[in-house]
C-alpha positions in Angstrom: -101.7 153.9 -99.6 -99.7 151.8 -101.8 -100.8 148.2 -102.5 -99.0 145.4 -102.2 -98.2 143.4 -105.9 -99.4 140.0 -106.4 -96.4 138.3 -106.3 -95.9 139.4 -102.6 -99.4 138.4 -101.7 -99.2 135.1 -103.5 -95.6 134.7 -101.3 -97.4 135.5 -97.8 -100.5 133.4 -98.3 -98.0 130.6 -99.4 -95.6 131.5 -96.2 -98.3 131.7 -93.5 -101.7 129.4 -94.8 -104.9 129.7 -93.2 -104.5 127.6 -90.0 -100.4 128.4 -89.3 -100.1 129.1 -85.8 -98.3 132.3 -85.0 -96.7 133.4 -82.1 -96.3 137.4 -81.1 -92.7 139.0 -80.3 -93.6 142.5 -79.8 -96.3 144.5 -82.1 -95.8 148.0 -82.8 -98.2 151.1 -83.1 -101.2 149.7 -81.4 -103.6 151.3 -78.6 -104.3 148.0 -77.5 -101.4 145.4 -78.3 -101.6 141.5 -78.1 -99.4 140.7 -75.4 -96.0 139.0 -76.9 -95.4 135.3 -76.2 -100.0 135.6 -77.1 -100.3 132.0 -80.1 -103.2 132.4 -82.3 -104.0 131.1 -85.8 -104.0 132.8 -89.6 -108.0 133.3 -90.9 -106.4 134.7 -93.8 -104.4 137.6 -95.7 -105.5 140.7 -97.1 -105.4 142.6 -100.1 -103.1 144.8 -98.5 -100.6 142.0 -96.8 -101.9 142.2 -93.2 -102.6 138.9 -91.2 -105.5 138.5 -89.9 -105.6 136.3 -87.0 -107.8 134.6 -84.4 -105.8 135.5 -81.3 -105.7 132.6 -78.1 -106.9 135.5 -75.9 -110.3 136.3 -78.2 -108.5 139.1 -79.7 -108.3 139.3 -83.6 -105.9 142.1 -84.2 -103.9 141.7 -87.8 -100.2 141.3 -87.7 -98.4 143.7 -90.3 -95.5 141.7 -91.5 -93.1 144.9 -91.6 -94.1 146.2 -88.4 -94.7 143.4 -86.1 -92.3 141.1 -85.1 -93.3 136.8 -84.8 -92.6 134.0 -85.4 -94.2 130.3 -86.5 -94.9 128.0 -84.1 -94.2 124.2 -84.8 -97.6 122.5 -84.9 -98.0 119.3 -82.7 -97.5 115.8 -84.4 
């Protein structure tokens, strides 16, 4: 398993801060997928670039930015 570098890291924790609300497209390679069109909210970023969230359906499944497809969601003013 190769590692993300630093720089990468530093650009997705910068990208998608704890607290940015997500919202699925479609998520690949998964026994038991989040459902797309599913919100939930960034906890934080691993070591190895996955996104780990806090799903609105209780679920906290990581995104994997290369194999999942989302998108931000606009937070309420």
């Amino acid at each position: 398993m190769k590692f993300p570098n630093k720089a990468y890291l530093e650009n997705l924790r910068k990208q998608y801060p704890v607290g940015t609300k997500i919202q699925l497209i479609s998520m690949r390679n998964e026994k038991y997928p989040i459902l797309p069109g599913t919100i939930g909210e960034v906890t934080h970023i691993d070591d190895l670039g996955s996104i780990h969230m806090k799903w609105q359906n209780g679920s906290s499944l990581a995104l994997i930015p290369e194999v999942d497809s989302f998108k931000v969601v606009a937070a309420e003013k």
